[in-house]
C-alpha positions in Angstrom: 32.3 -4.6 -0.5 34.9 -6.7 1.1 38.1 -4.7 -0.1 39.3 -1.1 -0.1 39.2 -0.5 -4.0 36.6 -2.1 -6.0 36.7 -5.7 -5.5 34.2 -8.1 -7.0 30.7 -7.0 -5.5 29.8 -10.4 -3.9 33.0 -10.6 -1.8 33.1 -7.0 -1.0 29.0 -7.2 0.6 30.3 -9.7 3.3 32.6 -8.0 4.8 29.9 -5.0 5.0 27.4 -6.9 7.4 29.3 -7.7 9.7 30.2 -4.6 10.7 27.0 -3.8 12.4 28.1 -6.3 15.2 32.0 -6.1 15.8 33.7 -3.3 15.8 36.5 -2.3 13.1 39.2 -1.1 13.4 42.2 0.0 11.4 45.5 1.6 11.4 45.8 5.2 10.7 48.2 5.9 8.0 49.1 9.3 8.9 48.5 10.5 5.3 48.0 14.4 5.5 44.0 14.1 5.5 43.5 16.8 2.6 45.5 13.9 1.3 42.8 11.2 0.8 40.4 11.1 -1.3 37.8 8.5 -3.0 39.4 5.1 -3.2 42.2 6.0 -0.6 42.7 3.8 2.3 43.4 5.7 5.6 43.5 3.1 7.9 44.7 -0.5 7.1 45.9 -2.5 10.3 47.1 -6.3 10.3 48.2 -5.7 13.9 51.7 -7.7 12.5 53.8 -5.5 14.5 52.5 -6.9 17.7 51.6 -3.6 19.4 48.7 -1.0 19.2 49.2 1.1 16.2 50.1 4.7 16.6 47.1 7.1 16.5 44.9 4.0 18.1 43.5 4.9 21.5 42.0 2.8 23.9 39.8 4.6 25.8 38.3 1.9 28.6 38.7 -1.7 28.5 41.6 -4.3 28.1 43.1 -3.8 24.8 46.4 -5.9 23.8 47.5 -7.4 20.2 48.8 -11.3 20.1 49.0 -13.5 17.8 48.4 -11.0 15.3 45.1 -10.0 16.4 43.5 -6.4 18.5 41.9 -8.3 21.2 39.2 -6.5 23.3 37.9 -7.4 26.6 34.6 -6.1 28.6 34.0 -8.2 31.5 31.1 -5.6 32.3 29.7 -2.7 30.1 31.1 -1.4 27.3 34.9 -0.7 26.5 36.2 1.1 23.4 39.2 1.7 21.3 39.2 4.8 18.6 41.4 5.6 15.8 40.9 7.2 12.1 39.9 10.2 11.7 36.1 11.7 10.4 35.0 11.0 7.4 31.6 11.4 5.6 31.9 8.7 2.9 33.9 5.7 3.6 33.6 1.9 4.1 35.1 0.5 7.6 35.6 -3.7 7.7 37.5 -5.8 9.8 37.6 -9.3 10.2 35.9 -10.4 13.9 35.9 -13.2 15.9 34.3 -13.7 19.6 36.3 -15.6 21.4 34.1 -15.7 24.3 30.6 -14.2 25.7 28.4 -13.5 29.2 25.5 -14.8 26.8 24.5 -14.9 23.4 23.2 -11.3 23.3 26.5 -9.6 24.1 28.1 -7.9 21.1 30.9 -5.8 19.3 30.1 -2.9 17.2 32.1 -0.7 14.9 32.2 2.7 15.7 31.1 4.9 12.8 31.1 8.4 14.5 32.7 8.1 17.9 35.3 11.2 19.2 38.9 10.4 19.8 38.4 10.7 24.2 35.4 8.6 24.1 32.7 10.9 24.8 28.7 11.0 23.6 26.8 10.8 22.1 28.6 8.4 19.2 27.5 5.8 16.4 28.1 2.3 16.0 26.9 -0.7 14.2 26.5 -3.6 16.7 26.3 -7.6 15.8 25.5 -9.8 19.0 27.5 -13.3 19.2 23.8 -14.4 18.7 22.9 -12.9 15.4 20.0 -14.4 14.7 18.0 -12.6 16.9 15.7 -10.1 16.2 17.8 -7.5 17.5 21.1 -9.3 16.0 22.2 -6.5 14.3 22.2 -3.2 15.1 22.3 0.9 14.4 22.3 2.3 17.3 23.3 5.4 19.2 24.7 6.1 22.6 23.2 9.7 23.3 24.5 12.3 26.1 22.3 10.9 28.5 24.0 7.3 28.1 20.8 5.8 27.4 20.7 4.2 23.9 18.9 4.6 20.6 18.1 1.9 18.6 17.1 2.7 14.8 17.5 0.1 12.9 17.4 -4.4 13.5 17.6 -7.3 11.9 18.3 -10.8 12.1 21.4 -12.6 10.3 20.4 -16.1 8.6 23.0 -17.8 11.2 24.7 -16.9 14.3 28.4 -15.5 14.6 28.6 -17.6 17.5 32.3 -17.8 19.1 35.9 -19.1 17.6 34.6 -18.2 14.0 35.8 -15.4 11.5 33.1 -13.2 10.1 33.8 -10.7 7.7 32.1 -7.3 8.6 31.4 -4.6 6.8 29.7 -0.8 6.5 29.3 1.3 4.1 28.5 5.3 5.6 27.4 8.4 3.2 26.7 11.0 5.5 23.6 9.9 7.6 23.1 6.7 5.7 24.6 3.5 5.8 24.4 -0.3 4.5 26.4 -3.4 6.7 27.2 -6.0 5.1 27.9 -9.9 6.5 29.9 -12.2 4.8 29.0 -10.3 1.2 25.2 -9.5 1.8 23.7 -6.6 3.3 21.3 -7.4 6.1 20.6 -4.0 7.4 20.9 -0.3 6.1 19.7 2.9 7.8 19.2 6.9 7.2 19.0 8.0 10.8 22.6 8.6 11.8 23.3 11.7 12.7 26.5 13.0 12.4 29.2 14.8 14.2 31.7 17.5 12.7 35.0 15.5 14.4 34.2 12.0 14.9 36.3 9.3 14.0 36.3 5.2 13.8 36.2 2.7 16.8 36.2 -0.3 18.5 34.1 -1.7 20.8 33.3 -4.7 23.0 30.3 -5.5 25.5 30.2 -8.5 27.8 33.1 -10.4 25.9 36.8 -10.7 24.5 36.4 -10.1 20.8 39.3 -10.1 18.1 39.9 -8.1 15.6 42.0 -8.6 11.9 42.3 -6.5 8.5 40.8 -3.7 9.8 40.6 -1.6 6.5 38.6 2.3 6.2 38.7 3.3 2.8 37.5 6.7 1.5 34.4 6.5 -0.9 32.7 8.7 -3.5 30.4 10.5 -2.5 27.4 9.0 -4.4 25.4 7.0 -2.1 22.3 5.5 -4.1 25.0 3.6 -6.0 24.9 0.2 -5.0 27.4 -1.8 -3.7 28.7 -5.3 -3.8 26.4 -7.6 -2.4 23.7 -5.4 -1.7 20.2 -5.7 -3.1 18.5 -3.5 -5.4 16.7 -0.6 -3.9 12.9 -0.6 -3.5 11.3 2.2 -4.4 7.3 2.4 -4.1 6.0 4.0 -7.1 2.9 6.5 -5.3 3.0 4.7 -2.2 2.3 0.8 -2.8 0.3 1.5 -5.7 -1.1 -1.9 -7.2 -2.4 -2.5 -3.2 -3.4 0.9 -1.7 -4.6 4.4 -3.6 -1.8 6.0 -5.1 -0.1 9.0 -3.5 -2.1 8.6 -0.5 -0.7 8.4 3.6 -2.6 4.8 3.2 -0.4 3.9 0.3 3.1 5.2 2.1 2.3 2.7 5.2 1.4 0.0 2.7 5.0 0.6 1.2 6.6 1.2 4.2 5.4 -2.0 6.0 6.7 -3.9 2.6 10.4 -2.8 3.1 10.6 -0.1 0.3 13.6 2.1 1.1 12.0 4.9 -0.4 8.6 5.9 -1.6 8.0 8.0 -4.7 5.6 10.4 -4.7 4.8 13.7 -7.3 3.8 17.0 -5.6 2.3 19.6 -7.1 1.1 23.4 -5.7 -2.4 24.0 -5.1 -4.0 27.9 -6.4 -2.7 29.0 -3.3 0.7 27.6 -3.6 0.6 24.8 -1.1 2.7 21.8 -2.0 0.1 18.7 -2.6 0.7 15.1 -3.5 -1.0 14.6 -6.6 0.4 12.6 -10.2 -2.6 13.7 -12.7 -2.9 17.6 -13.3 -6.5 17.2 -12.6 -8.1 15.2 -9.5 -11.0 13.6 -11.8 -9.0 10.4 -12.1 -8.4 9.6 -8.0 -10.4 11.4 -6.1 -14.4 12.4 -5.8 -14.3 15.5 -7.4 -13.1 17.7 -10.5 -10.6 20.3 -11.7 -7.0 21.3 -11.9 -4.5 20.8 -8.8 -3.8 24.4 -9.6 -7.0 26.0 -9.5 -8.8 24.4 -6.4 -7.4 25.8 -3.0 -5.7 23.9 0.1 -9.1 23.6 1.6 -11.1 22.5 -1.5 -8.3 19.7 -2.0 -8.2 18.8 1.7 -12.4 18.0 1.1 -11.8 15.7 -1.6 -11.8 11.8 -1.1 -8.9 10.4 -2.2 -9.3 6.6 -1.8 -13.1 5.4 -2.4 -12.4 5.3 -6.1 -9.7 2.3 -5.8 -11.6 0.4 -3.0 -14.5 1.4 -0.5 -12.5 0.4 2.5 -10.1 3.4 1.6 -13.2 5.7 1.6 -12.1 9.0 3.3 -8.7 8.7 2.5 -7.5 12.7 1.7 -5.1 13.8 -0.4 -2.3 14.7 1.5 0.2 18.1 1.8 3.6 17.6 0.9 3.9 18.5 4.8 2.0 15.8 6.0 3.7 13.0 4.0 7.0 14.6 4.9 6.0 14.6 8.8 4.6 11.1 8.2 7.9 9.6 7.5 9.9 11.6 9.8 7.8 10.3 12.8 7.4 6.9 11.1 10.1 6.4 9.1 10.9 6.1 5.6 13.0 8.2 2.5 11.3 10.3 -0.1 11.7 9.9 -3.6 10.2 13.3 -4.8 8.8 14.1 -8.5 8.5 17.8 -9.4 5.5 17.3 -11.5 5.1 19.4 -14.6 6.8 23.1 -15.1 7.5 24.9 -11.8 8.7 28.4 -11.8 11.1 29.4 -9.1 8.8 30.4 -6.6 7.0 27.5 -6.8 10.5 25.1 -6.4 11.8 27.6 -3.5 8.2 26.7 -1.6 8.9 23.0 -2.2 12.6 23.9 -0.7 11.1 25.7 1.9 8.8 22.6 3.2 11.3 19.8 3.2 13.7 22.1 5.3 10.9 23.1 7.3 9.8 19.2 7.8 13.6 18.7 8.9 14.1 16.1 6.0 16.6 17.6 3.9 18.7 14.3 4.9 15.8 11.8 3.1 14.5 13.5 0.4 15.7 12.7 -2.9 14.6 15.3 -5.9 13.6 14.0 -9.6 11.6 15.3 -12.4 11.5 15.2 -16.1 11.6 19.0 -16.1 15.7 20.4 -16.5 14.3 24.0 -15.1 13.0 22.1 -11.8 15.9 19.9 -11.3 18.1 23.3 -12.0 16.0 25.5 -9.8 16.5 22.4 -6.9 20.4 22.8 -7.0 20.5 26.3 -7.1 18.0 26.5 -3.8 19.1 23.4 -2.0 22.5 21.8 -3.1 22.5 19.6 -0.4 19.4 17.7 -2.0 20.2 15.1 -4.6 18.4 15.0 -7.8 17.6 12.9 -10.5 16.7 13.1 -14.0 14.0 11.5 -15.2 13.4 10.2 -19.0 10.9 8.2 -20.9 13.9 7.4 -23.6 17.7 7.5 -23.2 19.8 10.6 -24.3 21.8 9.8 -27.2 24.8 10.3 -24.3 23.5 10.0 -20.9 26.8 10.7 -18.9 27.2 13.7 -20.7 23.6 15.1 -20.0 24.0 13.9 -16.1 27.3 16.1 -16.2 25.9 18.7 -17.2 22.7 18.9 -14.8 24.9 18.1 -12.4 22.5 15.2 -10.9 23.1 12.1 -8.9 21.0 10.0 -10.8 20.3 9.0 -14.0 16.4 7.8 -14.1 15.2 5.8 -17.3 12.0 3.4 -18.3 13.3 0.2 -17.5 13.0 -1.2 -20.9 14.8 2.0 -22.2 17.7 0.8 -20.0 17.6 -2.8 -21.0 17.6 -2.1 -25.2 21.2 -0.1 -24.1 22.3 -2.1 -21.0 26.0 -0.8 -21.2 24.5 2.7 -20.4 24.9 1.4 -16.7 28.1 1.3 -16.6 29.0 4.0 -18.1 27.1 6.2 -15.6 28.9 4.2 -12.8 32.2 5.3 -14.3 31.3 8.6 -14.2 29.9 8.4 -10.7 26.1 8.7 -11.6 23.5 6.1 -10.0 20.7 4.3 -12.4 16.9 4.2 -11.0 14.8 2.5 -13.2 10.9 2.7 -13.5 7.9 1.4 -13.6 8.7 -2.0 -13.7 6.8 -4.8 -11.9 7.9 -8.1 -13.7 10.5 -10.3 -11.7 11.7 -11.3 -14.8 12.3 -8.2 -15.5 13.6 -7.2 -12.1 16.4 -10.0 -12.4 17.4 -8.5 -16.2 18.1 -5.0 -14.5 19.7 -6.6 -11.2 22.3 -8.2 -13.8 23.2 -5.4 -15.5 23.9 -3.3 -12.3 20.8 -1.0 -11.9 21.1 0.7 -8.6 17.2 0.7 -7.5 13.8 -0.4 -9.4 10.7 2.0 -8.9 7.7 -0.1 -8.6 3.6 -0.7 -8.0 4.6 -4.1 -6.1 7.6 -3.0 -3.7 6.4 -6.2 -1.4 7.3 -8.1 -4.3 10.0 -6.6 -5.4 11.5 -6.7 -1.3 10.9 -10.4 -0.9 12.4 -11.2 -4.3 15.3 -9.3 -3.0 15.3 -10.9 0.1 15.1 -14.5 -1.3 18.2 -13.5 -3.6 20.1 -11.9 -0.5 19.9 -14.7 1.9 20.7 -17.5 -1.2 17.3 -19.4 0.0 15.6 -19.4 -3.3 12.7 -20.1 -1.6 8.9 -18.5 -1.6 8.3 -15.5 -0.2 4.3 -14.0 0.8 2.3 -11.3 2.0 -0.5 -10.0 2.8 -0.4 -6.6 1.6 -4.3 -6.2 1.6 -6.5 -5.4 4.0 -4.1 -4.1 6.0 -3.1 -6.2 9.4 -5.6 -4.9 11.7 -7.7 -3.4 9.9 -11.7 -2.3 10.7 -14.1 -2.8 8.3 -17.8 -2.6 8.1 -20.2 -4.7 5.6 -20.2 -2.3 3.0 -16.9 -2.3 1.9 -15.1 -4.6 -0.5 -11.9 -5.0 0.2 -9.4 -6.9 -3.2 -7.5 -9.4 -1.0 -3.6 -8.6 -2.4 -1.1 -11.2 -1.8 2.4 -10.8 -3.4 4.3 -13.6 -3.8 7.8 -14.8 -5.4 9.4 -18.5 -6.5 6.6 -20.0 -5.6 4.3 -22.5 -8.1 1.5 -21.8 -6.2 -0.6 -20.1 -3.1 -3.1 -21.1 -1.3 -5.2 -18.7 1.0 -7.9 -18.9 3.2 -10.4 -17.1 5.2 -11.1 -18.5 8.4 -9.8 -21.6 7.4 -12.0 -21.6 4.5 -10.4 -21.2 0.5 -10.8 -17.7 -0.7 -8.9 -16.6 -4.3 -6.5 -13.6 -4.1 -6.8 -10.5 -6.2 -11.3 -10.4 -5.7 -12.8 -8.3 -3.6 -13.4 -9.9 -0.2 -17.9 -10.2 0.9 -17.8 -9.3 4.2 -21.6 -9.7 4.1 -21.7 -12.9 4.5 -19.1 -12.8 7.9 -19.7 -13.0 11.5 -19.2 -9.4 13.4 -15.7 -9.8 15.0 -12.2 -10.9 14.1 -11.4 -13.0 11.1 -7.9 -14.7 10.2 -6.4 -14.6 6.7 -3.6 -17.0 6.0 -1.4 -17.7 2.8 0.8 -20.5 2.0 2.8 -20.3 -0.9 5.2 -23.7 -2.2 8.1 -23.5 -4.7 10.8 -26.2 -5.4 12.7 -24.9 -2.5 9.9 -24.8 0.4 7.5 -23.3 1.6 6.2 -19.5 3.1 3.2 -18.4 5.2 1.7 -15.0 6.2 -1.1 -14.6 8.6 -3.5 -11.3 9.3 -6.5 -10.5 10.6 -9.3 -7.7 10.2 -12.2 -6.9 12.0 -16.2 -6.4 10.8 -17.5 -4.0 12.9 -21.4 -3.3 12.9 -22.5 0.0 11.4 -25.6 1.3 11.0 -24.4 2.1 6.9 -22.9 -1.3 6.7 -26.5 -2.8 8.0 -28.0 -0.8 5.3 -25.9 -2.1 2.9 -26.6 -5.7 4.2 -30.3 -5.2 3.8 -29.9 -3.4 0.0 -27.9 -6.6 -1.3 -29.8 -9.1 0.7 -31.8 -10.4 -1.8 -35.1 -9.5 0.0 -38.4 -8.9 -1.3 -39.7 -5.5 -1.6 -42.1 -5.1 1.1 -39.6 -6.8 3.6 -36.8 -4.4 2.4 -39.4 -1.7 2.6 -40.1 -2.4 7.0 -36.8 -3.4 7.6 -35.0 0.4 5.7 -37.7 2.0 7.5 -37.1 0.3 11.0 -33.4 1.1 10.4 -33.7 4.9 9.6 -35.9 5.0 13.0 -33.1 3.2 14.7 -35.6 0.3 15.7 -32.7 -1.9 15.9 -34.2 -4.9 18.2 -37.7 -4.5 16.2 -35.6 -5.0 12.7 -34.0 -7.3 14.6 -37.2 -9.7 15.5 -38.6 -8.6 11.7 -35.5 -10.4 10.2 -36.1 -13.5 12.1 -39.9 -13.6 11.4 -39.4 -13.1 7.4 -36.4 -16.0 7.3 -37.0 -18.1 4.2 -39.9 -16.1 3.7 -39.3 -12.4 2.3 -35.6 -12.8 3.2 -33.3 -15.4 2.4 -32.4 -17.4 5.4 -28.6 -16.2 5.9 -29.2 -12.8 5.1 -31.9 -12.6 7.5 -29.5 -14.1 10.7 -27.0 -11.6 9.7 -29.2 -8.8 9.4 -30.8 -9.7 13.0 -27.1 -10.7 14.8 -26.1 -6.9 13.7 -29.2 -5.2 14.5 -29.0 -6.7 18.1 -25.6 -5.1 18.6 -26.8 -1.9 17.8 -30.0 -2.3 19.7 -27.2 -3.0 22.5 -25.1 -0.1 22.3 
């Protein structure tokens, strides 16, 4: 999004990034702000006159134009200049240059949320002079006790460095916002929180910076419609879905370590009219036991076992309130893509309401269903909450039907949208954003990218993220994961876990278990492993390089896993017979000398040094 109107998407994302690091900065226009409205520009600045615009304050610091650049200096701490006015959707980019640094991690920012005199707390988007650091790019917030928080980082694919133009550039709807670098967007964020009269600023840390074409343009207020040079959003269909149980707190951390920007998830009300997280009207299908959603209680749903039926080492997973998930991603982060599943009277919607504003998350929840009544019900209750309309087909006139519902998006089968691709644009026009589901094909993925779909709902969001990310950063290179087990994960003998490895432009990947070839997408024998850590590591190779992802997991010894060594061991009868009795009694160094003595004899050989290495540590604890 590199100019004021709409100029082509690639240019416009490079301005965007950079904004995180500079600071931007533009001259007011003076136009009567009831004036402005989307598309307007409000502040455009050269600096050709020579001196600091009217309207432009600097608050601390050395500010002077020359040469046809704002030049700040900080020689220590932080110096700011501020100008604009508030806004709650506009795009801010500048043109910035650091002419000189202290060291490599001093930065400029652009102020997204700053008051006219300077005070906190305020918002800015930072990019240090060394950019590709971990921390190169920044949200961050300067609170009222001047100490600073952090929300969002990333690293740049190459370093502003100093005596170079970088084009900067971000995007803000309300507490959200995208920055762009040079045309791509690096970083985006849903934690700002904004102020009722903050405006736009400069600022400097450590350095003399220089500023050009500062530009902040006023912008629709639809937010999920994506911009030039920005990815498609990620959207976990029930939590990461094809690696974790669906719709479980398991399955939102799987997503939310893969990069989704949202995870969607269906919610239903229990007999007593508690909000679950449930897609089937029954629980047959995903958990342990049997029955309607709506006639089993809170408590009767809270008993059930949600994740042994996709994968033992998910055993004990529970099916969670609409309240914990909303917690979970208010204290760990992440946005909500929320389907109303199935009719809901009024009541039912206004107890949905009542949660999200309760869980504080009215600024991350987005609303969809297939149900008009539900979506209706939403608006009328909660108007701040977007919504979305979901279908299995098109309308015969989509723009008209998203009108009419009022809704922010319009949320189609992907292969719906691809038979009538110009149905995009169309919804664009009229200000409406395209989400597109289930798909999980990159081929797929790249048909709906071209066509301008705003965010893909998906089983495979690592997938989907590291396609994006080879896309973004032009590497066309392989990307991998390991999305299962889980990094650090604890797992005893008797579980299985499928070893999930997503991977993109790659020909082929390789991965091994303790050094040792193992083939993704089969359950991982952890009978046959040494207690203790292991190390999984994948190497995928395309035509343009290579990836690698490590994890490890842990076997811990169990008296249940022990019994499950001894049931698939292979042993005879009366061995297995003295050795399940020894075990119930908890006779753990007698099964342990019992093992040894019957090696090659009633039990195989490896089973048997297994068997007696576990029962010594629990003879030992």
């Amino acid at each position: 999004m590199l100019t004021l109107r709409r100029r082509p998407r690639r240019a416009v994302a490079a301005l965007a990034a950079l904004a995180t690091t500079a600071g931007l900065f533009a001259a007011v226009q003076t136009p009567t702000p009831a004036a402005a409205g989307p598309g307007d520009v409000v502040v455009a600045e050269d600096f050709s006159a020579g001196t600091l615009p009217a309207g432009w304050r600097a608050v601390d610091g050395d500010w002077t134009v020359r040469d046809g650049r704002l030049r700040g200096t900080a020689t220590s701490g932080t110096r700011k200049i501020t100008f604009g006015r508030h806004l709650t959707h506009f795009r801010f980019e500048a043109t910035v240059r650091f002419e000189s640094v202290a060291e490599p991690t001093r930065w400029a920012a652009l102020g997204l949320d700053v008051p006219a005199d300077g005070r906190t707390p305020w918002w800015i988007a930072t990019m240090r002079s060394g950019t590709t650091a971990a921390n190169g790019l920044e949200f961050a917030q300067l609170t009222t006790a001047n100490a600073w928080n952090v929300t969002d980082t990333a690293a740049a694919p190459y370093a502003a460095g100093t005596g170079r133009d970088v084009k900067v550039a971000v995007e803000v709807h309300g507490n959200q916002a995208r920055w762009f670098l040079d045309g791509r967007q690096l970083l985006r964020t849903s934690s700002l929180t904004r102020s009722t009269d903050g405006g736009q600023a400069l600022v400097v840390n450590g350095g003399s910076v220089s500023f050009d074409d500062v530009r902040v343009t006023e912008l629709p207020p639809n937010g999920y419609l994506r911009p030039a040079g920005a990815p498609l959003s990620v959207i976990a269909h029930r939590g990461a879905s094809a690696a974790a149980p669906e719709n479980t707190l398991v399955a939102q951390e799987v997503a939310r370590r893969a990069g989704a920007d949202f995870v969607e998830n269906d919610v239903q009300p229990s007999r007593d009219g508690v909000p679950f997280v449930l897609h089937d009207t029954t629980v047959d299908r995903t958990t342990d036991g049997t029955g309607a959603i709506r006639a089993l209680t809170a408590a009767q749903l809270k008993a059930l076992d949600a994740g042994s039926w996709f994968a033992p080492q998910y055993a004990g997973a529970r099916l969670p309130t609409l309240a914990e998930q909303l917690a979970d991603l208010r204290t760990r982060g992440g946005n909500l893509l929320l389907e109303i599943k199935g009719a809901h009277t009024r009541a039912e919607v206004a107890r949905i309401v009542e949660v999200i504003r309760a869980e504080r998350m009215t600024a991350r929840v987005f609303v969809q269903s297939f149900e008009v009544d539900a979506l209706r019900h939403t608006r009328e209750l909660a108007p701040e909450l977007p919504t979305g309309l979901l279908r299995s087909s098109l309308d015969a006139d989509p723009v008209a039907v998203a009108r009419e519902l009022g809704v922010t998006a319009y949320n189609p089968t992907g292969a719906a949208l691809l038979a009538r691709p110009a149905v995009v644009a169309d919804l664009h026009r009229a200000g409406v954003a395209v989400m597109a589901w289930t798909v999980d094909s990159p081929a797929q993925w790249q048909q709906l990218e071209r066509i301008g779909t705003d965010a893909i709902i998906t089983n495979r969001p690592a997938e989907l993220a590291g396609w994006n990310a080879a896309g973004q950063l032009a590497a066309a290179g392989p990307a991998v994961s390991i999305a299962a087990p889980l990094d650090g994960a604890e797992l005893d003998r008797a579980q299985r876990p499928v070893l999930t490895v997503p991977v993109t432009d790659a020909d082929s990947v390789t991965v091994t278990l303790d050094g040792q070839p193992v083939s993704a997408g089969r359950p991982l024998d952890l009978t046959g492993l040494a207690a203790g850590e292991h190390r999984l590591r994948a190497v995928a190779t395309g035509p343009k390089g290579t990836a690698s992802a490590e994890a490890t997991f842990t076997v811990v010894v169990t008296a249940a896993g022990l019994g499950h060594l001894l049931l698939t061991s292979g042993a005879k009868t009366p061995a297995l017979t003295v050795a399940t009795n020894l075990l119930v009694l908890r006779r753990y160094a007698e099964l342990a000398r019992y093992a040894e003595q019957q090696a090659g004899k009633r039990l195989p050989a490896a089973a048997a040094r297994t068997i007696a290495a576990d029962a010594r540590i629990l003879a030992g604890r």
